[in-house]
PyMOL Python script that loads the backbone (N, CA, C, O; Angstrom):
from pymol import cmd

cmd.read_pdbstr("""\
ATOM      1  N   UNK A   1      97.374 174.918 148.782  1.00  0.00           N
ATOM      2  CA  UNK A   1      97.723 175.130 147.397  1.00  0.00           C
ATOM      3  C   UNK A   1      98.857 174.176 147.034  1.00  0.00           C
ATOM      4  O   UNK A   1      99.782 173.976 147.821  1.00  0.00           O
ATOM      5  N   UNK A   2      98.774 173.507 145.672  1.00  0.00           N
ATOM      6  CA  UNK A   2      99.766 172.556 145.373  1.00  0.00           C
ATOM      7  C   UNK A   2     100.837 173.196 144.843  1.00  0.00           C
ATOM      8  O   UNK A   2     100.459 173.672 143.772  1.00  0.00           O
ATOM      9  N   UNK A   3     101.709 173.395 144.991  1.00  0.00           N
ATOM     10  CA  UNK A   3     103.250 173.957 143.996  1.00  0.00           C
ATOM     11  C   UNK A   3     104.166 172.905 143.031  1.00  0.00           C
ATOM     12  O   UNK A   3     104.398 171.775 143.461  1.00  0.00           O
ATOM     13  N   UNK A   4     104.443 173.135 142.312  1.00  0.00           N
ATOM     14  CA  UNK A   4     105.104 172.544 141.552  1.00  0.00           C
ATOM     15  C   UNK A   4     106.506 172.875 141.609  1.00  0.00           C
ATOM     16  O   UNK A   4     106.626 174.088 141.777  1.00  0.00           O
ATOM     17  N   UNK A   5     107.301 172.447 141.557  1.00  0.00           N
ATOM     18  CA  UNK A   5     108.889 172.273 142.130  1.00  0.00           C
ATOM     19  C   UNK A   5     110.038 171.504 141.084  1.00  0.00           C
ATOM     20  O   UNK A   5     110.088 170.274 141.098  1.00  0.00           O
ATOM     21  N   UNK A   6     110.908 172.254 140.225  1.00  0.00           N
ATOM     22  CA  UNK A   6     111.169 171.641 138.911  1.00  0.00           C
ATOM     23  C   UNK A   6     112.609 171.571 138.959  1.00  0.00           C
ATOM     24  O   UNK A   6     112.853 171.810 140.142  1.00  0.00           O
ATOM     25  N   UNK A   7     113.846 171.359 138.288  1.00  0.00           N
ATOM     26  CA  UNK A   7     114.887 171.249 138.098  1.00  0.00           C
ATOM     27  C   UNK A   7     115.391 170.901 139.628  1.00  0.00           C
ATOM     28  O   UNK A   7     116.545 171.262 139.860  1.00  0.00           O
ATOM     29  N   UNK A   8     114.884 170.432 140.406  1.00  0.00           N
ATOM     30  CA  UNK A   8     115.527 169.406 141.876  1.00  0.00           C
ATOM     31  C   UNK A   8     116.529 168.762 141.681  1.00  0.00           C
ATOM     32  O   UNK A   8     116.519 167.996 140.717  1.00  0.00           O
ATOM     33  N   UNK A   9     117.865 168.862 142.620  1.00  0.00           N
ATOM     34  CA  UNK A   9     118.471 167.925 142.234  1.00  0.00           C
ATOM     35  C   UNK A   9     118.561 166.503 142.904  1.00  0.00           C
ATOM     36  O   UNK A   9     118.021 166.194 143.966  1.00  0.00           O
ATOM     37  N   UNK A  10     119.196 165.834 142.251  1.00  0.00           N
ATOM     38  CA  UNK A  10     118.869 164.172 142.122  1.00  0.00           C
ATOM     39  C   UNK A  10     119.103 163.430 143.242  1.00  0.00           C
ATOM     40  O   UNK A  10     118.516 162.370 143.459  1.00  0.00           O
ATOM     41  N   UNK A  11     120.177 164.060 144.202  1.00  0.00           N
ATOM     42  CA  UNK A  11     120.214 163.795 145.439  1.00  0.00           C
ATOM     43  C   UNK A  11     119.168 164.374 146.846  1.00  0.00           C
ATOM     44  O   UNK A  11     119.115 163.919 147.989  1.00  0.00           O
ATOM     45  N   UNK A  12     118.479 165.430 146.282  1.00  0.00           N
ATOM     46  CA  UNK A  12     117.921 165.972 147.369  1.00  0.00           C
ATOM     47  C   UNK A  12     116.605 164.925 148.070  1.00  0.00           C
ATOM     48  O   UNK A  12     116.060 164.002 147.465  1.00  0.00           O
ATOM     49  N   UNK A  13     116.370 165.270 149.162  1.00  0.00           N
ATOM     50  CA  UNK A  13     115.153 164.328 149.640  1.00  0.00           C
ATOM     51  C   UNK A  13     113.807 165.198 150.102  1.00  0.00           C
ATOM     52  O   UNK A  13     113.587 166.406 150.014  1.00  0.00           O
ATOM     53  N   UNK A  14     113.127 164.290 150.541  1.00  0.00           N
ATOM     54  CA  UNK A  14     111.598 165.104 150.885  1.00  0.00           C
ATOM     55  C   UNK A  14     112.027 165.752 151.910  1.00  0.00           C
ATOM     56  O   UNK A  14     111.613 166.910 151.963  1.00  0.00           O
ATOM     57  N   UNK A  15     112.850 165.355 152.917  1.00  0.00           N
ATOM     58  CA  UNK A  15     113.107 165.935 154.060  1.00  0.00           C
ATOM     59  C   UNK A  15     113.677 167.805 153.466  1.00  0.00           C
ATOM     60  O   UNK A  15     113.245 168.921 153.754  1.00  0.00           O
ATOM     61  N   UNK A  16     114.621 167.404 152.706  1.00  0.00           N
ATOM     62  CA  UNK A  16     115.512 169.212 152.351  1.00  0.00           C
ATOM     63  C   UNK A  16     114.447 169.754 151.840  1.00  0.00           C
ATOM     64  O   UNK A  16     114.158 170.847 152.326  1.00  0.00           O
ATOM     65  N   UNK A  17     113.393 169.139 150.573  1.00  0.00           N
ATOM     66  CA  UNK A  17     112.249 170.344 150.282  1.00  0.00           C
ATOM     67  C   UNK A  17     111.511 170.654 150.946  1.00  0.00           C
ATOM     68  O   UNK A  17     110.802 171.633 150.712  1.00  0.00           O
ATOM     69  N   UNK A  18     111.383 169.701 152.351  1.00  0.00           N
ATOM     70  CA  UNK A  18     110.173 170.470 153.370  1.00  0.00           C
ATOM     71  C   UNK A  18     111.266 171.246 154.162  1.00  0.00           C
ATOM     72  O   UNK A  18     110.788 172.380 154.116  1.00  0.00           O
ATOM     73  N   UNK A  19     111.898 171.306 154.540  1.00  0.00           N
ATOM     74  CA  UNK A  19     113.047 172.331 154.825  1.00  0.00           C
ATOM     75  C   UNK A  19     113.230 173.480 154.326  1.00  0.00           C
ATOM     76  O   UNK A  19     113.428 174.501 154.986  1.00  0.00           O
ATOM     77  N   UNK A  20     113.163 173.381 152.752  1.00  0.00           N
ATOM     78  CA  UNK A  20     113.364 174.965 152.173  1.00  0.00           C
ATOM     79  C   UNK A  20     111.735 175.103 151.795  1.00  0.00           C
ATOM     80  O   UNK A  20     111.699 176.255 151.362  1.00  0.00           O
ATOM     81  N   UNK A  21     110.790 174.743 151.738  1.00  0.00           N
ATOM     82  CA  UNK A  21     109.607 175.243 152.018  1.00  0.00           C
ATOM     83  C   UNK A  21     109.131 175.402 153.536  1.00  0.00           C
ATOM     84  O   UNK A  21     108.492 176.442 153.692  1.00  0.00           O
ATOM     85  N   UNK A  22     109.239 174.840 154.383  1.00  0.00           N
ATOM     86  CA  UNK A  22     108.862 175.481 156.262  1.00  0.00           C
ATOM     87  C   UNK A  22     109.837 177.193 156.177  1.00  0.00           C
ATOM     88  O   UNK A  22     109.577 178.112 156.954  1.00  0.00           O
ATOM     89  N   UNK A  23     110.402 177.241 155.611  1.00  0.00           N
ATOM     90  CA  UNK A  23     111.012 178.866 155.941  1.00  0.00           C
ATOM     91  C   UNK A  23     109.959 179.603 155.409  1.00  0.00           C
ATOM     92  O   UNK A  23     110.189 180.811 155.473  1.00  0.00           O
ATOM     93  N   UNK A  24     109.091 179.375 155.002  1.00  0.00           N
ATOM     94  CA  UNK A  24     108.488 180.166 154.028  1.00  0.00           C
ATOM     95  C   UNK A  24     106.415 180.181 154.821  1.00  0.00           C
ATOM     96  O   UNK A  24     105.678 181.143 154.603  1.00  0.00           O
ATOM     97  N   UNK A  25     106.026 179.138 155.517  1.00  0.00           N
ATOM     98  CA  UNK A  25     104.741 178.719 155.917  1.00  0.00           C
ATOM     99  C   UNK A  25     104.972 176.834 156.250  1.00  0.00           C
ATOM    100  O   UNK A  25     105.879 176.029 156.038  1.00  0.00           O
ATOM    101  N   UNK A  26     103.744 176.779 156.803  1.00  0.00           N
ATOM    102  CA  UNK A  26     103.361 175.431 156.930  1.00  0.00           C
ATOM    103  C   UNK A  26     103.325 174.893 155.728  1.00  0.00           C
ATOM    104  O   UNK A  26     103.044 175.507 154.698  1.00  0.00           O
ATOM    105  N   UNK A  27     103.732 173.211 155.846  1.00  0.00           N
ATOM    106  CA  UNK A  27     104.219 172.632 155.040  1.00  0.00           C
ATOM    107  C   UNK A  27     102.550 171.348 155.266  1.00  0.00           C
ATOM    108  O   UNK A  27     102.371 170.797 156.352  1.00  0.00           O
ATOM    109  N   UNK A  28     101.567 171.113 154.061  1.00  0.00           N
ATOM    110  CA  UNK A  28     101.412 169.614 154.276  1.00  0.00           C
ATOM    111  C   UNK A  28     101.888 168.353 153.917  1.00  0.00           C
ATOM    112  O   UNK A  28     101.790 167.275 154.503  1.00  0.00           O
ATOM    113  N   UNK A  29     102.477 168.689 152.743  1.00  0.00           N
ATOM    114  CA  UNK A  29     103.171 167.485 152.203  1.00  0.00           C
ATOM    115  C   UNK A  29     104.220 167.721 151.064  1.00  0.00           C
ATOM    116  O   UNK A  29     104.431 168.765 150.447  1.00  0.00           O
ATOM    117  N   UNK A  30     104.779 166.597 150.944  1.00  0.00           N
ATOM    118  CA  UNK A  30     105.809 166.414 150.209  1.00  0.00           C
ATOM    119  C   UNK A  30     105.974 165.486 149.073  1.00  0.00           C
ATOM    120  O   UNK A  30     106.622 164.540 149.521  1.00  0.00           O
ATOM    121  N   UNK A  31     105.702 165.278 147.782  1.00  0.00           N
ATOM    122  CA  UNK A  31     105.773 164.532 146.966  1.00  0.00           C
ATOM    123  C   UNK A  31     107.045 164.512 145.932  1.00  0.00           C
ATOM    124  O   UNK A  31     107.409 165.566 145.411  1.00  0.00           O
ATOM    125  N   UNK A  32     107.727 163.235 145.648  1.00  0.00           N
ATOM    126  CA  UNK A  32     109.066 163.401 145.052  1.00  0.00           C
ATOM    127  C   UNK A  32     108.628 162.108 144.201  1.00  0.00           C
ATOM    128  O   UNK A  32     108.578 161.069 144.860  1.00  0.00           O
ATOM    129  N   UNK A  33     108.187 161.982 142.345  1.00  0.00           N
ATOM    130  CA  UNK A  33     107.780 161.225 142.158  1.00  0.00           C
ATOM    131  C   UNK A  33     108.922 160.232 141.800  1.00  0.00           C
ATOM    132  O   UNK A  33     109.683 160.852 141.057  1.00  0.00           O
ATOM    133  N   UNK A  34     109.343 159.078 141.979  1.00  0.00           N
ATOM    134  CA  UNK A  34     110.459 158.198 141.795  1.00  0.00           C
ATOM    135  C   UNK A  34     110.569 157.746 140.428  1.00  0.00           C
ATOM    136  O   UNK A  34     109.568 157.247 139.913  1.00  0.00           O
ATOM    137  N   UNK A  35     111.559 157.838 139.813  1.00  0.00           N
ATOM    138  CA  UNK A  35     111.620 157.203 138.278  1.00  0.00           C
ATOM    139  C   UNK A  35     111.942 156.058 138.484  1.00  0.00           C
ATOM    140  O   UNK A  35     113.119 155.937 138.824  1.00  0.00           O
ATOM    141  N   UNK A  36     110.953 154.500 138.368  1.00  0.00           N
ATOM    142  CA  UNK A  36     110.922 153.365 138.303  1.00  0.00           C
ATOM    143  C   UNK A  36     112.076 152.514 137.737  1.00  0.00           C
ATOM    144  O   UNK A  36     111.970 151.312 137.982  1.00  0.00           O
ATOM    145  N   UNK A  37     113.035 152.853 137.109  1.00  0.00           N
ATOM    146  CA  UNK A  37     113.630 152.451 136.249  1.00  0.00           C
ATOM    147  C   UNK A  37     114.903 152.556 136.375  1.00  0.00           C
ATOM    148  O   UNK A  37     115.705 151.690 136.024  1.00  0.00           O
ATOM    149  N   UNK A  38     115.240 153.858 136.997  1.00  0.00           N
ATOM    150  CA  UNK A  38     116.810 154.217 136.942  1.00  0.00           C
ATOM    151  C   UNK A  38     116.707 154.320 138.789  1.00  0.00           C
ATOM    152  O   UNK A  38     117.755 154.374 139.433  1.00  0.00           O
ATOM    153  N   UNK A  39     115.398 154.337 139.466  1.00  0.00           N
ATOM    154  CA  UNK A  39     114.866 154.186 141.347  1.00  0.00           C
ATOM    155  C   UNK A  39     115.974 155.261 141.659  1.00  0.00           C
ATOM    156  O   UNK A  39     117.050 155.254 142.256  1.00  0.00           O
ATOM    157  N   UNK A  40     115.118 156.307 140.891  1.00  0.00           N
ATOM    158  CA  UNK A  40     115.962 157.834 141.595  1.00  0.00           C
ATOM    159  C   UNK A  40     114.543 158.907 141.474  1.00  0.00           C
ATOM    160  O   UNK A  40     113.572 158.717 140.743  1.00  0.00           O
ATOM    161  N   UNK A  41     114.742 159.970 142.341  1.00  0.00           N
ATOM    162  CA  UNK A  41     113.666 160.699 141.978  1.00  0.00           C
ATOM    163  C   UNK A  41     114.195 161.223 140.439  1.00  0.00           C
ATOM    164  O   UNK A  41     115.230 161.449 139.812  1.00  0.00           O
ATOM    165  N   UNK A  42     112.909 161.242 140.320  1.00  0.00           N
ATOM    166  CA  UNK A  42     112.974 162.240 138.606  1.00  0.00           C
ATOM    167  C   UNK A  42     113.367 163.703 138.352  1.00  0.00           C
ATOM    168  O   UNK A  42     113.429 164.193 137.224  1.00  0.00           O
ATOM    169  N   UNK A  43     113.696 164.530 139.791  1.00  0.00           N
ATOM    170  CA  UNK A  43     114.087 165.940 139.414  1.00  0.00           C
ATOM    171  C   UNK A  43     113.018 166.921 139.486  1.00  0.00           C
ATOM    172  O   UNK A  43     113.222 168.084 139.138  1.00  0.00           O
ATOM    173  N   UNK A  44     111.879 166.520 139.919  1.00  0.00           N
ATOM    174  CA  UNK A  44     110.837 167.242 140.330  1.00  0.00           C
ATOM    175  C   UNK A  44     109.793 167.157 141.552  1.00  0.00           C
ATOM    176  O   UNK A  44     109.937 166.060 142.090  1.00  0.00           O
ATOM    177  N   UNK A  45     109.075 167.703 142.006  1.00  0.00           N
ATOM    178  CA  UNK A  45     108.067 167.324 143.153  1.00  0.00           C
ATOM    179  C   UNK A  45     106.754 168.631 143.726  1.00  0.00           C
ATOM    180  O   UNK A  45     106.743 169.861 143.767  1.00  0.00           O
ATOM    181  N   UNK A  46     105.893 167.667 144.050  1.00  0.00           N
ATOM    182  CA  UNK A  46     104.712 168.852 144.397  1.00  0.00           C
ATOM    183  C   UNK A  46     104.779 169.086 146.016  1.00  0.00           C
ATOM    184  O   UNK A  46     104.574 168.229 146.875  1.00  0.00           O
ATOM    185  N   UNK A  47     105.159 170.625 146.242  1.00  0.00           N
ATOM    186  CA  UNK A  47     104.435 170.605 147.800  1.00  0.00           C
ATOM    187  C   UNK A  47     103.220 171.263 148.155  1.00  0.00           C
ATOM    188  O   UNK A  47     102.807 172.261 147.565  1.00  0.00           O
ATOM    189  N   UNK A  48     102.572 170.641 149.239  1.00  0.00           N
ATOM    190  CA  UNK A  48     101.386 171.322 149.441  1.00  0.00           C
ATOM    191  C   UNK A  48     101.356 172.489 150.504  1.00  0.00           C
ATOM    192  O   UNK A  48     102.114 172.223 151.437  1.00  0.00           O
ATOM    193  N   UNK A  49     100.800 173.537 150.630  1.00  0.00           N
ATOM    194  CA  UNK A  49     100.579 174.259 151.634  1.00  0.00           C
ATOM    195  C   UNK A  49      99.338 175.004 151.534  1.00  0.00           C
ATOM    196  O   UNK A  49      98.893 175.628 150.571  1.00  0.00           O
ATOM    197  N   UNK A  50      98.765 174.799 152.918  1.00  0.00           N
ATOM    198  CA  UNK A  50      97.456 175.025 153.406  1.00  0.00           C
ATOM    199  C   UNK A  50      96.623 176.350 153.132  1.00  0.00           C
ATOM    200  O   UNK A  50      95.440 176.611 152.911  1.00  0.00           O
ATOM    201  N   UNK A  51      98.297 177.354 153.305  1.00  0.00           N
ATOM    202  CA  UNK A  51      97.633 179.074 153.538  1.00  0.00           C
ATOM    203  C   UNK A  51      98.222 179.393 152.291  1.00  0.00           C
ATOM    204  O   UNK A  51      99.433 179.243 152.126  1.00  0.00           O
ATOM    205  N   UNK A  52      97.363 179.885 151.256  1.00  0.00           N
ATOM    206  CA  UNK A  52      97.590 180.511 149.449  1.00  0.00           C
ATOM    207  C   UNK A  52      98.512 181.606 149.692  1.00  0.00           C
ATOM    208  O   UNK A  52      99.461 181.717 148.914  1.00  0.00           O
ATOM    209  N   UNK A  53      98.379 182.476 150.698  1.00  0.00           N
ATOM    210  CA  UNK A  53      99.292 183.508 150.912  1.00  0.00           C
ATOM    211  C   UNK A  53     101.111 182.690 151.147  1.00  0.00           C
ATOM    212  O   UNK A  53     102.099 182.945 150.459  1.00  0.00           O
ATOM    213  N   UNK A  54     101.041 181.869 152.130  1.00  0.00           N
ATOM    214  CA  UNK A  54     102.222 181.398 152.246  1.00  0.00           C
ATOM    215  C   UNK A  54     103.129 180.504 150.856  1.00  0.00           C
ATOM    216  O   UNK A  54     104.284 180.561 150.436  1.00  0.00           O
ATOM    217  N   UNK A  55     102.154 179.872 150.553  1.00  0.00           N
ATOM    218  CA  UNK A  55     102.070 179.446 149.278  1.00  0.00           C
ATOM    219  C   UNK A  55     102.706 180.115 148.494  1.00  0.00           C
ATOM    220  O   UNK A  55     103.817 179.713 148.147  1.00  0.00           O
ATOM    221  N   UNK A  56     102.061 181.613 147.874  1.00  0.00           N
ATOM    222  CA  UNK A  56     102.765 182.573 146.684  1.00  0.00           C
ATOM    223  C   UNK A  56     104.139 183.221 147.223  1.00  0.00           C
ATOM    224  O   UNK A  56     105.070 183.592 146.508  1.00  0.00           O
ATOM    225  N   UNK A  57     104.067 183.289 148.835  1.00  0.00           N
ATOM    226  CA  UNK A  57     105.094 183.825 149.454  1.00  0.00           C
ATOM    227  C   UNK A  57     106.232 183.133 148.547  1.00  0.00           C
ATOM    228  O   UNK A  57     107.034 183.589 147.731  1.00  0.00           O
ATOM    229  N   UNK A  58     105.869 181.389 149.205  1.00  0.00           N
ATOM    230  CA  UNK A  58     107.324 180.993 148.752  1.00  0.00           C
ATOM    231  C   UNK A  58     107.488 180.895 147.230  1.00  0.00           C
ATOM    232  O   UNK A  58     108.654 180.834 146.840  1.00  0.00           O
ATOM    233  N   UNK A  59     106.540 180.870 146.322  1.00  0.00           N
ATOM    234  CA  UNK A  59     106.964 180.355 145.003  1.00  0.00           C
ATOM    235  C   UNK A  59     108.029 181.695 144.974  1.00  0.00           C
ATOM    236  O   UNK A  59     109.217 181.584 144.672  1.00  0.00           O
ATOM    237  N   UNK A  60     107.400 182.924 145.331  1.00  0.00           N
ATOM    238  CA  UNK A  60     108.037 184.067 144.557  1.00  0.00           C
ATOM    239  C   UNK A  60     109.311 184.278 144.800  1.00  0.00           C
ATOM    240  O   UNK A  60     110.071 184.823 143.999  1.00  0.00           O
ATOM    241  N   UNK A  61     109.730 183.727 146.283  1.00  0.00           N
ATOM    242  CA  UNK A  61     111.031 183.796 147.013  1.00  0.00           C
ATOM    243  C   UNK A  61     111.849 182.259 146.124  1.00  0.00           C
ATOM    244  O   UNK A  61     113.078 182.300 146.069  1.00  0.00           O
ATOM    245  N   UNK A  62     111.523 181.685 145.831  1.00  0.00           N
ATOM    246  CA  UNK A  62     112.433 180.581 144.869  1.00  0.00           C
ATOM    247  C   UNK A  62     112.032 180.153 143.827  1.00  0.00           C
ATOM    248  O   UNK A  62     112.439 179.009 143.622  1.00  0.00           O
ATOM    249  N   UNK A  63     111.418 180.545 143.072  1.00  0.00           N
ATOM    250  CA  UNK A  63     111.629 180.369 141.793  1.00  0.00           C
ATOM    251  C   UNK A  63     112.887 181.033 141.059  1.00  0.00           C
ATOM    252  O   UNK A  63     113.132 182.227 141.230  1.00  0.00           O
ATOM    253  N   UNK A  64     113.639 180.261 140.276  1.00  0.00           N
ATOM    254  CA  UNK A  64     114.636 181.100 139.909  1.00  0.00           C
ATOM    255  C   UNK A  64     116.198 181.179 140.897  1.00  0.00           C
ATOM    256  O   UNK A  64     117.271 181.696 140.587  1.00  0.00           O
ATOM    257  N   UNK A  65     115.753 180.362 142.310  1.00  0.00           N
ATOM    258  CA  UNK A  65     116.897 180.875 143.484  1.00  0.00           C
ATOM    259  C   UNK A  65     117.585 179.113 142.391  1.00  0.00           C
ATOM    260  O   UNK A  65     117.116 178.315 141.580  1.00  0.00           O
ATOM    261  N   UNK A  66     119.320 179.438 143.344  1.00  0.00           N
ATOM    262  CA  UNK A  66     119.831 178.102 143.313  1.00  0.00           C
ATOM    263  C   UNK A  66     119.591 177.561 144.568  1.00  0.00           C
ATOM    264  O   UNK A  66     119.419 178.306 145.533  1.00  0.00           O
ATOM    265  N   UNK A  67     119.555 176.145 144.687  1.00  0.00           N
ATOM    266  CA  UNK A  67     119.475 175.815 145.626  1.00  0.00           C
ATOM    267  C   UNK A  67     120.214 174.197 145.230  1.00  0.00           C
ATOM    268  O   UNK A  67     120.002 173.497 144.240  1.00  0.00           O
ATOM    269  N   UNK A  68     121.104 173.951 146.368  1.00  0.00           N
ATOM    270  CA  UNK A  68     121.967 172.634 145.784  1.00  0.00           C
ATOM    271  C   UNK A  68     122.341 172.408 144.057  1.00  0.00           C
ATOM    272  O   UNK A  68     122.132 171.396 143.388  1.00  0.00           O
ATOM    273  N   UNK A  69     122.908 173.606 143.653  1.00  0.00           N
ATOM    274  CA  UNK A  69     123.574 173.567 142.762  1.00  0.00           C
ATOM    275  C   UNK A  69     122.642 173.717 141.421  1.00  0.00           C
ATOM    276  O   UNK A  69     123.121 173.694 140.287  1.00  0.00           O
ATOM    277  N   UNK A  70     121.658 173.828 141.620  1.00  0.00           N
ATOM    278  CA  UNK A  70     120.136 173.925 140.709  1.00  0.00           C
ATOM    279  C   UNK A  70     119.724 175.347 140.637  1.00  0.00           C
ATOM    280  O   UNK A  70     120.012 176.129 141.543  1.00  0.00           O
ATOM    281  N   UNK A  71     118.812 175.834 139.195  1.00  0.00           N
ATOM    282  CA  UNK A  71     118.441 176.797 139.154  1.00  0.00           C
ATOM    283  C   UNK A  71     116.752 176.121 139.258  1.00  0.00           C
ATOM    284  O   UNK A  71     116.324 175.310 138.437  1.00  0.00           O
ATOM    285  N   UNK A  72     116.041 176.588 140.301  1.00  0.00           N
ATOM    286  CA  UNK A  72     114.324 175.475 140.957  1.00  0.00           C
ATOM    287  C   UNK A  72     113.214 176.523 139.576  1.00  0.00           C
ATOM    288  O   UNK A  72     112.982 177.731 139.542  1.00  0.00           O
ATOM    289  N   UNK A  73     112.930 175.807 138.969  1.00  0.00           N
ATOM    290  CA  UNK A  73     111.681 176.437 138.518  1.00  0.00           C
ATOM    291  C   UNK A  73     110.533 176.067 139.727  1.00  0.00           C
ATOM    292  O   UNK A  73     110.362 175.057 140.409  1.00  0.00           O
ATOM    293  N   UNK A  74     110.089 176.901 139.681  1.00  0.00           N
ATOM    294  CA  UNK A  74     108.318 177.207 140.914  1.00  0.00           C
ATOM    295  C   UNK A  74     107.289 177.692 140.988  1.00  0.00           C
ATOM    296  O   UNK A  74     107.052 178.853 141.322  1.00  0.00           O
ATOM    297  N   UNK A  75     106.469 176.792 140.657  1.00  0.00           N
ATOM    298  CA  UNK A  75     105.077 177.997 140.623  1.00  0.00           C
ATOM    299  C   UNK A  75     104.422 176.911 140.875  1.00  0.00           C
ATOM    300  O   UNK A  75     104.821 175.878 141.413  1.00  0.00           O
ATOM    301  N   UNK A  76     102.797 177.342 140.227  1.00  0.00           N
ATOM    302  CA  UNK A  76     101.779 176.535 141.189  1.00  0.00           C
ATOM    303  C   UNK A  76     101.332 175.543 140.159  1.00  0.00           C
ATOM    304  O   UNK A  76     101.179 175.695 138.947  1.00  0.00           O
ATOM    305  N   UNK A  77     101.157 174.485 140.924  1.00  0.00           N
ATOM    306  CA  UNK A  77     100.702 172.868 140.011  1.00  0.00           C
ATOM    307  C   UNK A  77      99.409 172.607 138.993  1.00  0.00           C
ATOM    308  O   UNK A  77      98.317 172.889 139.486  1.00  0.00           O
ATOM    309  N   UNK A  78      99.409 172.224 137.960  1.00  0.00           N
ATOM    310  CA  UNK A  78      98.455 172.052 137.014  1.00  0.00           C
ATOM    311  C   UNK A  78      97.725 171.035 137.852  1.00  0.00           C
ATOM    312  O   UNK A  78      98.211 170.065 138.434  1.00  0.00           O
ATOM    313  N   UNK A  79      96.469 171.431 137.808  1.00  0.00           N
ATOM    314  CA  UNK A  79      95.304 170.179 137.998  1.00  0.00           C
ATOM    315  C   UNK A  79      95.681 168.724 137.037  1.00  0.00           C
ATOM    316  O   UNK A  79      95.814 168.792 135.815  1.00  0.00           O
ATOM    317  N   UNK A  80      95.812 167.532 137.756  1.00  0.00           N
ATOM    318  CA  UNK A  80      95.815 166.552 136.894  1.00  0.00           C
ATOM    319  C   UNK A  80      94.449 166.315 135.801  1.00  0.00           C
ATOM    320  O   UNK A  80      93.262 166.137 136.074  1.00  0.00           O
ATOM    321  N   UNK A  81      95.184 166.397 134.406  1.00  0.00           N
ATOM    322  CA  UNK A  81      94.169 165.928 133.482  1.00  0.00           C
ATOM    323  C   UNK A  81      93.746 164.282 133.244  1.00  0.00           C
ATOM    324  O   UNK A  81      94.485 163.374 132.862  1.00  0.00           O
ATOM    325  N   UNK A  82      92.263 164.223 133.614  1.00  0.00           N
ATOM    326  CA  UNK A  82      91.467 162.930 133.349  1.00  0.00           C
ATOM    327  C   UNK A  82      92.261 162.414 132.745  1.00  0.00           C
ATOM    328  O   UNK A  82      92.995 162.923 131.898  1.00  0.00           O
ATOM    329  N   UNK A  83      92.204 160.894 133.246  1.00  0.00           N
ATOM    330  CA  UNK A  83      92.885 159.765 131.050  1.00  0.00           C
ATOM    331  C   UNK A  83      92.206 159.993 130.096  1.00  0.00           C
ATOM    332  O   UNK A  83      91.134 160.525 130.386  1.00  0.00           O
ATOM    333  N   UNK A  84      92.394 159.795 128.947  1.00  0.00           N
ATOM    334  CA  UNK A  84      91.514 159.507 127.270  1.00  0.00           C
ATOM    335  C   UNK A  84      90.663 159.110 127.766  1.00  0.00           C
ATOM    336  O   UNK A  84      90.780 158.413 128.773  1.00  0.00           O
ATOM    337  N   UNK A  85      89.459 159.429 127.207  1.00  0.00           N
ATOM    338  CA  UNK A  85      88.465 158.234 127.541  1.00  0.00           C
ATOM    339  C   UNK A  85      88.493 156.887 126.076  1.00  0.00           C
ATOM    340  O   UNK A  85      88.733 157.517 125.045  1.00  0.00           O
ATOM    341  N   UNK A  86      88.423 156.241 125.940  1.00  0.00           N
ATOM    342  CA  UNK A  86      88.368 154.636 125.266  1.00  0.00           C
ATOM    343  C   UNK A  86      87.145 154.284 124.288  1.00  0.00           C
ATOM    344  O   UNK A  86      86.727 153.345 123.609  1.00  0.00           O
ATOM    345  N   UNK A  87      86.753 155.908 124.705  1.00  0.00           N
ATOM    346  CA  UNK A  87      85.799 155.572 123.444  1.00  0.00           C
ATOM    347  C   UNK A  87      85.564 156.040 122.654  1.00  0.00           C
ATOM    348  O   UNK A  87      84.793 155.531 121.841  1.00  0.00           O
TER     349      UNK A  87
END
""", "prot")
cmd.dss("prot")
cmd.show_as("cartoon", "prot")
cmd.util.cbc("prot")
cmd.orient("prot")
């Protein structure tokens, strides 16, 4: 299940969110999308985890927690929507 992971702060790395997500279940991945421009993460990121149970475990246990000085919005990730189509 993908999670969505919101108000991050600007210093944190993939390493600390797979950190405060492994307390919770297996971790597959870690995404921190980089803002091109200012080459900082943007304050948000998706993690993945395998088991849906572990998954809701953790949204429910941090959404709302502080964590590095942040209040984390958390829940589960919108399916990416297709582009426009061009025609």
């Amino acid at each position: 299940m993908d999670i969505y992971v919101g108000n991050i702060q600007y210093q944190a790395t993939e390493e600390d969110l797979r950190a405060l997500f492994e307390a919770h279940g297996q971790v597959d991945s870690v995404n921190m999308p980089i803002d091109r421009y200012r080459e900082r993460p943007r304050g948000h990121a998706f993690v993945s985890m395998p088991d849906p149970g572990e998954a809701k475990a953790a949204m429910d246990a941090l959404d709302g927690q502080e964590w590095m000085e942040r209040t984390l919005k958390v829940n589960e990730a919108r399916p990416k929507r297709p582009p426009p189509s061009s025609e």
